[in-house]
GUBADO-494150 format. One record per residue (C-alpha): chain; y negated, z, x negated. Coordinates in nm, 4 decimals, padded with zeros to 6 digits. Layout:
  ch     north        up      east
   A         Y         Z         X
...
//
This chain:
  ch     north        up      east
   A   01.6974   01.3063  -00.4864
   A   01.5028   01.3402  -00.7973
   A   01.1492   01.4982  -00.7714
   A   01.0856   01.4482  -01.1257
   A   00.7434   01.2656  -01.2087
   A   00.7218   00.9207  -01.2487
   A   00.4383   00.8395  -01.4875
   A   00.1514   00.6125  -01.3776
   A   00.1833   00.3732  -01.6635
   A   00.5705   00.2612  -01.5591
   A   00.5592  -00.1060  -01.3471
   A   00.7633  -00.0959  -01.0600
   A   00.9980  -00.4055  -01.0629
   A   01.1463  -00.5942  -00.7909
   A   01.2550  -00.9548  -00.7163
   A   00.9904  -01.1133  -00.6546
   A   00.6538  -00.9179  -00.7172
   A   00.5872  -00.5812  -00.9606
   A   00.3743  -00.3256  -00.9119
   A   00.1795  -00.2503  -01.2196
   A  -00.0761   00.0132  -01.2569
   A  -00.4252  -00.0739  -01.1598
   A  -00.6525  -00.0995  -01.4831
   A  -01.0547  -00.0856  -01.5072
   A  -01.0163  -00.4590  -01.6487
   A  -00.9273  -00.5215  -01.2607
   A  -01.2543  -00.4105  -01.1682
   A  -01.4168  -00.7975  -01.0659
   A  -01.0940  -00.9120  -00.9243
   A  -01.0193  -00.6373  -00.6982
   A  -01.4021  -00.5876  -00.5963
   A  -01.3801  -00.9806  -00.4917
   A  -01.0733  -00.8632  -00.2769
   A  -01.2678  -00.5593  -00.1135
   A  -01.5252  -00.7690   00.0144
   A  -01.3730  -01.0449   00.1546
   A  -01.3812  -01.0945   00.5039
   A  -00.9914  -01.0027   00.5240
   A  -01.0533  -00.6189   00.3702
   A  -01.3138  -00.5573   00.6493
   A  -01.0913  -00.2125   00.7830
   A  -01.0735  -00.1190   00.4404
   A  -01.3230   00.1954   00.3093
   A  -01.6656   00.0713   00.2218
   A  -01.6525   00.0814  -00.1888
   A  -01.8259   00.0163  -00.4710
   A  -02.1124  -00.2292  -00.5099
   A  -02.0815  -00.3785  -00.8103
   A  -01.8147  -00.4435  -01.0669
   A  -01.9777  -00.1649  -01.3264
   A  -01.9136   00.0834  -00.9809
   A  -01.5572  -00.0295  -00.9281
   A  -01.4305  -00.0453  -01.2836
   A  -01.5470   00.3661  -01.3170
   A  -01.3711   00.4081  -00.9584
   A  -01.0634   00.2834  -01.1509
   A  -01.1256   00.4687  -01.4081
   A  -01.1617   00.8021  -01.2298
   A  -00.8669   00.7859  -01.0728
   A  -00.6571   01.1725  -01.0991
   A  -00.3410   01.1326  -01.2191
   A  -00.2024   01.2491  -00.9215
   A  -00.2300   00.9015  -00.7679
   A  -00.0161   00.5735  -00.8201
   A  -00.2707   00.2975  -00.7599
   A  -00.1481  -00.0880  -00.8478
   A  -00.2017  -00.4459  -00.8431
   A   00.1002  -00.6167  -00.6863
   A   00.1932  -00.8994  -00.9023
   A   00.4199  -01.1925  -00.8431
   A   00.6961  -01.2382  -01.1188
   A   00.4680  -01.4912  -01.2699
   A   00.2359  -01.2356  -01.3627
   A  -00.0245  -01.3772  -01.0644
   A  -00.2281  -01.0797  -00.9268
   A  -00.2000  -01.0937  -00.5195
   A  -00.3480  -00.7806  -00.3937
   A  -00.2944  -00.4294  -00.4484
   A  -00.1273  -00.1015  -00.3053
   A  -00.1165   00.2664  -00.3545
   A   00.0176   00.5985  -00.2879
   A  -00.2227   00.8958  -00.2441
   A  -00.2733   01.2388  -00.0751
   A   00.0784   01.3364  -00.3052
   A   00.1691   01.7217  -00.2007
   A   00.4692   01.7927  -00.3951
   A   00.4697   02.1630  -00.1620
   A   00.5100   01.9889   00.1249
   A   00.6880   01.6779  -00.0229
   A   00.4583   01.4050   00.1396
   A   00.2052   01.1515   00.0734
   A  -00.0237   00.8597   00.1674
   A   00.0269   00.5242   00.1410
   A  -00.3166   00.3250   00.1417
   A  -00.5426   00.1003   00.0199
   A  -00.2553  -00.1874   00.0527
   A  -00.4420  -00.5436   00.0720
   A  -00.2921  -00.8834  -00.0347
   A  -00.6247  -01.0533  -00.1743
   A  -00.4663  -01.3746  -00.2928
   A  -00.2520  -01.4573   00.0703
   A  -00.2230  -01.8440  -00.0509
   A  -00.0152  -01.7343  -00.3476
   A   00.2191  -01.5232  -00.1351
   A   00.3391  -01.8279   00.0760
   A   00.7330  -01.8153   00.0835
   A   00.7142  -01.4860  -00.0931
   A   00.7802  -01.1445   00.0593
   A   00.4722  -01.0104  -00.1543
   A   00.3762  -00.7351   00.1368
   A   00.7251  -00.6430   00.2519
   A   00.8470  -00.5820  -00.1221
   A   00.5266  -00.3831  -00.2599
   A   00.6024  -00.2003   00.0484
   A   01.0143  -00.1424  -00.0523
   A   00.8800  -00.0490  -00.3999
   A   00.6090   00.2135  -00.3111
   A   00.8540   00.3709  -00.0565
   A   01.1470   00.3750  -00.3393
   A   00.8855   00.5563  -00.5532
   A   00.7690   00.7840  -00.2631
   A   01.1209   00.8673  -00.1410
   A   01.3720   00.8381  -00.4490
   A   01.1780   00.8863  -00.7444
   A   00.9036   01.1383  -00.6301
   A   01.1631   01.3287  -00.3652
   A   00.9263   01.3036  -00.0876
   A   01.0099   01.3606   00.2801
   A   00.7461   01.2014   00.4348
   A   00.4877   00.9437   00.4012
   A   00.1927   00.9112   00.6529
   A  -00.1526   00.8386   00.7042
   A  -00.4128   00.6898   00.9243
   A  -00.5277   00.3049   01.0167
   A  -00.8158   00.2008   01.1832
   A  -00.7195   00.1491   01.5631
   A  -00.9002  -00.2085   01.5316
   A  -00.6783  -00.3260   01.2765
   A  -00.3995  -00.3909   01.5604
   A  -00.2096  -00.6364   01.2999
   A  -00.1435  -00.4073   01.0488
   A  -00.0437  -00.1016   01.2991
   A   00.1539  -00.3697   01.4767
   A   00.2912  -00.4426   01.1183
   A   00.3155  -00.0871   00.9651
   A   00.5465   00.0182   01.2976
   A   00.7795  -00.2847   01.2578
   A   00.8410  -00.1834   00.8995
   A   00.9260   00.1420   01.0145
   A   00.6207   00.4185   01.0749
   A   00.5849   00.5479   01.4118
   A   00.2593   00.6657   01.5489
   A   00.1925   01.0222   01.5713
   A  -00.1523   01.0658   01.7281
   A  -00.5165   00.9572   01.7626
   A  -00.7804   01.0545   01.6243
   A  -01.1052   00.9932   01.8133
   A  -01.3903   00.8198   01.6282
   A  -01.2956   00.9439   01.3068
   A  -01.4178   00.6312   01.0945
   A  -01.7397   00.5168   01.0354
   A  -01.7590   00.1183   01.0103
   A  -01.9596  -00.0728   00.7727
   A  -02.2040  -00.1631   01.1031
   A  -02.2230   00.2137   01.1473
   A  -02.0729   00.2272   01.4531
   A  -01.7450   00.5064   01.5035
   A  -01.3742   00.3789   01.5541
   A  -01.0620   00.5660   01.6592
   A  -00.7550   00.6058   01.3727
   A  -00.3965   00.5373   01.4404
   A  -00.1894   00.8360   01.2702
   A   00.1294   00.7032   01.1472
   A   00.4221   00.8404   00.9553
   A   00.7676   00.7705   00.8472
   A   01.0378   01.0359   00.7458
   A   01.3137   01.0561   00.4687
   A   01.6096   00.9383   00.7330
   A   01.3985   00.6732   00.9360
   A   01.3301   00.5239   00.5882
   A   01.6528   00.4734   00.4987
   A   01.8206   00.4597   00.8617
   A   01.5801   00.2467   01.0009
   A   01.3035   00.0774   00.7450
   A   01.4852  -00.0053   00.4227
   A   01.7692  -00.2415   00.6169
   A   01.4551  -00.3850   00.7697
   A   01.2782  -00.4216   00.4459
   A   01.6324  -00.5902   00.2701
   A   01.6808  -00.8653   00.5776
   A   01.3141  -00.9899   00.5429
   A   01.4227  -01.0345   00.1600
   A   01.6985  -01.2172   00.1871
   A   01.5541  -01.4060   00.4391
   A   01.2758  -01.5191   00.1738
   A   01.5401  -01.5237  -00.0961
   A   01.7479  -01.8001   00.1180
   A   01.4631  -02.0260   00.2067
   A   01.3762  -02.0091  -00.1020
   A   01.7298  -02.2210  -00.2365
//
């Protein structure tokens, strides 16, 4: 596997959406996304476009953060992979959120960003793992993350503050090297075709 670096400029191409780097210019669209009622498990962010555009901006080149995109060019929502130890050969997938779910009818927007972050995290950047934690109340997308693959790993008690200040429990996930490819990627493919024959 190659563990050379993939720069953060390169769009990740599939059949049906891209990944292409986030930009400051996607500052209003992706703040509209944050605080829609559908981000509510996501991180508290910025406030204002000014605050999200320098967010974007300030981003370490350490991280791949993009807008998934269908092949139209339409921006649906947004994915990225963090927490990168290249030591210890894993990293965190996060702050994955479709924003525009009417345009992703009959497309397998979520399941593909997903196929082309883990190609980056597992064939291009050599990782071994990829984990990382979900809010406990957001029993869709643990529900959703663990049929794509990740298994949980552990609890950790009240370990995120919520935007009403109260405390919730996080699901630990992860996913290794050989249950991505044994397990997740044939997963991953089947949902694909699946969209790719409906869509004759």
């Amino acid at each position: 596997m190659s563990q050379a670096a993939v720069p953060n400029t390169e769009v990740l191409s599939g059949e049906f959406v891209n990944l292409r780097p986030l930009r400051p210019e996607d500052a209003a669209l992706t703040l509209d996304w944050r605080t829609a009622q559908r981000a509510r498990f996501l991180n508290a962010g910025a406030a204002s476009v000014e605050q999200q555009a320098a967010w974007i901006a300030s981003r370490p080149a350490s991280e791949y953060n993009y807008i998934i995109e269908l092949k139209n060019g339409h921006p649906v929502g947004m994915l990225s992979l963090v927490g990168i130890d290249r030591a210890n050969r894993h990293g965190e997938p996060g702050r994955f959120l479709i924003g525009d779910e009417a345009a992703t009818q009959g497309v397998p927007a979520a399941v593909e960003a997903m196929k082309l972050l883990y190609e980056l995290a597992f064939d291009r950047l050599g990782l071994l793992r990829v984990c990382g934690i979900i809010a406990a109340n957001n029993t869709l997308m643990i529900k959703w993350q663990k049929y794509l693959g990740m298994k949980e790993e552990g609890r950790l008690r009240k370990h995120l503050c919520q935007k009403d200040g109260s405390f919730e429990d996080a699901v630990y996930l992860g996913m290794l090297d050989d249950e991505y490819r044994k397990n997740a990627l044939p997963r991953m493919k089947v949902l694909i075709a699946a969209a790719r024959q409906a869509a004759k």
